[in-house]
Backbone as CSV, one residue per row, in Angstrom:
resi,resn,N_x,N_y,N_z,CA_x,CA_y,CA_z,C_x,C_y,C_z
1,UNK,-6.981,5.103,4.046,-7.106,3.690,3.805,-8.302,3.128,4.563
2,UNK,-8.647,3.400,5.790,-9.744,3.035,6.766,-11.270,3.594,6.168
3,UNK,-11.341,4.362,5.559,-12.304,5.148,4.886,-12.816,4.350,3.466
4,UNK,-11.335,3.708,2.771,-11.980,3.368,1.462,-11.942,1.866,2.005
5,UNK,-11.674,1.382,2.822,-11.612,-0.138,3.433,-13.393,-0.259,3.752
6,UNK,-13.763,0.925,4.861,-15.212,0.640,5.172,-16.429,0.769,3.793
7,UNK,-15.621,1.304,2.939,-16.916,1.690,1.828,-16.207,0.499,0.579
8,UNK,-15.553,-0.692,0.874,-15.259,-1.746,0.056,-14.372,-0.994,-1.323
9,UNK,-14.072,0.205,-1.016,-12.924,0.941,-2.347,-11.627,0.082,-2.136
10,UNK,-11.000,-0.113,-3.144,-10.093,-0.699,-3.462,-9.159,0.685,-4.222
11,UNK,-7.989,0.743,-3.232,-7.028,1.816,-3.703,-5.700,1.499,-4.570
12,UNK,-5.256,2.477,-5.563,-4.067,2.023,-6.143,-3.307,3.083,-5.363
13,UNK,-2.090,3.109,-4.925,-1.763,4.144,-4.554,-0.295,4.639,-4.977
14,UNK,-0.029,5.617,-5.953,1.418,6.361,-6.203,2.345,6.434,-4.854
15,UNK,3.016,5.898,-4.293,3.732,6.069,-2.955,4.743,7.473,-3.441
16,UNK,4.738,8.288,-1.691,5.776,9.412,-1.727,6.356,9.205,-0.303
17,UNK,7.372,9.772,-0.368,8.273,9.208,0.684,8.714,7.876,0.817
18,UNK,8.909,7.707,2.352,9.663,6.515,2.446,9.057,5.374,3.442
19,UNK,7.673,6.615,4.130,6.950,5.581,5.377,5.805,5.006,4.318
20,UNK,5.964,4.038,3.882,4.980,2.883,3.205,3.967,1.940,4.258
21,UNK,4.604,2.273,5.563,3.768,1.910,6.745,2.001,2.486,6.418
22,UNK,1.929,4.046,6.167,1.150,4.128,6.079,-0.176,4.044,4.603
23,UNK,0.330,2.989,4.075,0.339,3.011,3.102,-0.721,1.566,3.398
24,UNK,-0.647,0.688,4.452,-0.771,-0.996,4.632,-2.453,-1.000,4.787
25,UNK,-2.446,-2.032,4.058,-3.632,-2.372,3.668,-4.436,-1.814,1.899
26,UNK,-3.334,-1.166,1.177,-3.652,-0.854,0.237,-3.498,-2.003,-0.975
27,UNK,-4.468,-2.583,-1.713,-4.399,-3.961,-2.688,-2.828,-3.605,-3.224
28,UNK,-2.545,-2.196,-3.871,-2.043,-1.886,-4.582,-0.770,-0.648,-4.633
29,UNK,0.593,-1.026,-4.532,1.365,0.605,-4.466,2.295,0.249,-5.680
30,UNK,2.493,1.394,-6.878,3.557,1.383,-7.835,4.266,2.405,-7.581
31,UNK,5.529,2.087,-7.061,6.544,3.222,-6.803,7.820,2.362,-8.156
32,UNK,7.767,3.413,-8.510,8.874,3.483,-9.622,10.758,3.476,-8.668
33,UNK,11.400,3.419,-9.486,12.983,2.802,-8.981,13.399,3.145,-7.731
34,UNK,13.117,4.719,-8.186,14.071,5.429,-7.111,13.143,5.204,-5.696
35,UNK,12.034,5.616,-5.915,11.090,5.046,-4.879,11.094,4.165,-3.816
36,UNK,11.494,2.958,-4.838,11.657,2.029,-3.819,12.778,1.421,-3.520
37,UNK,13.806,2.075,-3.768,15.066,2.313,-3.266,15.247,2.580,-2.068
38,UNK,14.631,3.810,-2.282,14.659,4.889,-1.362,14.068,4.424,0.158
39,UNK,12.815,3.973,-0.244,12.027,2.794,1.124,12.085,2.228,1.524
40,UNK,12.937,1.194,1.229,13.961,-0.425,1.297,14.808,0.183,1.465
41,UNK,15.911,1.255,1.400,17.323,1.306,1.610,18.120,0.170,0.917
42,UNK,17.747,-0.015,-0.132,18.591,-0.943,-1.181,18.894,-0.364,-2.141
43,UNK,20.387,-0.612,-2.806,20.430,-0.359,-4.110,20.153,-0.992,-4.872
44,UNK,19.453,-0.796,-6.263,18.885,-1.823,-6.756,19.541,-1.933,-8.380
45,UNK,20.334,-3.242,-8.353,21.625,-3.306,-8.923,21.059,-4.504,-9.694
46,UNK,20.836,-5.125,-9.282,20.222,-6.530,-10.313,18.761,-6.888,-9.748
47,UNK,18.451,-8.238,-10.211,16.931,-9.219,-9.858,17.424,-9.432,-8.636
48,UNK,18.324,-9.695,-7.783,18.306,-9.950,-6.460,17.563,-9.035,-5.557
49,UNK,18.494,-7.605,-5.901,18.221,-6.412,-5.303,16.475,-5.906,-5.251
50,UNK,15.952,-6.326,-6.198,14.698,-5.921,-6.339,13.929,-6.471,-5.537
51,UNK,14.359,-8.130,-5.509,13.555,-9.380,-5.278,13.639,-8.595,-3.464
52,UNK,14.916,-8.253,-2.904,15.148,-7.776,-1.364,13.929,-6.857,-1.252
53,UNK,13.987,-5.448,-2.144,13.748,-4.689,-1.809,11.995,-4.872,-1.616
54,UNK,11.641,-5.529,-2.662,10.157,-5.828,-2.397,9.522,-6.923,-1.549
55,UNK,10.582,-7.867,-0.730,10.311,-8.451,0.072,10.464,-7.402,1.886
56,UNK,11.331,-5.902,1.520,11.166,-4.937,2.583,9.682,-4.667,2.660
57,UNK,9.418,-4.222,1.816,8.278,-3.162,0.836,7.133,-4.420,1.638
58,UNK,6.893,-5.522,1.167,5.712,-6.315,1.915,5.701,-6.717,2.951
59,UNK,7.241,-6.619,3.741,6.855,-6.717,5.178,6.538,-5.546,5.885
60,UNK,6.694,-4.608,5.692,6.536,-2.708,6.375,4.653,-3.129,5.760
61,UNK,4.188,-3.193,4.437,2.684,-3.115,4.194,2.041,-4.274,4.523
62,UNK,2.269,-5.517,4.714,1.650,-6.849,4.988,0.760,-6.460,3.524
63,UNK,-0.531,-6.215,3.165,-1.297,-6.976,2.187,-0.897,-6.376,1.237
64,UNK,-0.178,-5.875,0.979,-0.088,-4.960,-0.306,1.057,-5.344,-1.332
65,UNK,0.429,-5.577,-2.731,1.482,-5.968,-3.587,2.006,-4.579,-4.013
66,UNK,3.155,-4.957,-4.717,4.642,-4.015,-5.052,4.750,-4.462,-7.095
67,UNK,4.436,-3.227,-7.454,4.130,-3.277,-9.317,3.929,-2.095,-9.262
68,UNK,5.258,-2.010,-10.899,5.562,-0.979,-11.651,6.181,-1.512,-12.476
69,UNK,5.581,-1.056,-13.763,6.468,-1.427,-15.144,8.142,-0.716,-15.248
70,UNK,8.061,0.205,-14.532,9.366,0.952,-14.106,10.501,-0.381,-14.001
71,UNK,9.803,-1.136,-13.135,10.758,-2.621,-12.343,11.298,-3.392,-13.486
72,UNK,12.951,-3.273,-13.485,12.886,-3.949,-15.062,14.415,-5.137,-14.809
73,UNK,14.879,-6.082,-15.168,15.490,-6.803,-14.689,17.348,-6.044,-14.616
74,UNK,18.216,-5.691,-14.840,19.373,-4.931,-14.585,19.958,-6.230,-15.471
């Protein structure tokens, strides 16, 4: 991330695992369901659950938005 930050790259990034920490500062992460389940420790059961889990998801990354067409309302 420090590498494509100094050369003005703008990253999308597929997230694996569950530390999204290192992930911060990326414009961009699409982790599909289980994903971000899995990272949030939420089950993701309705629009609430999601709405939680991606309000985890942007406080662990600060700038980084949370999109995937995967994300679908329950």
């Amino acid at each position: 991330m420090d590498i494509a930050a100094a050369h003005q790259v703008r990253v999308v990034v597929d997230p694996k695992g569950t530390d999204y920490s290192r992930y911060r500062g990326a414009p961009v992460i699409t982790p599909n369901r289980s994903e971000l389940a899995a990272a949030a420790g939420v089950e993701l059961v309705d629009e609430s659950s999601y709405k939680a889990a991606a309000r985890i998801i942007l406080t662990t990354c600060m700038q980084t938005q949370c999109w995937s067409p995967a994300v679908k309302k329950a």
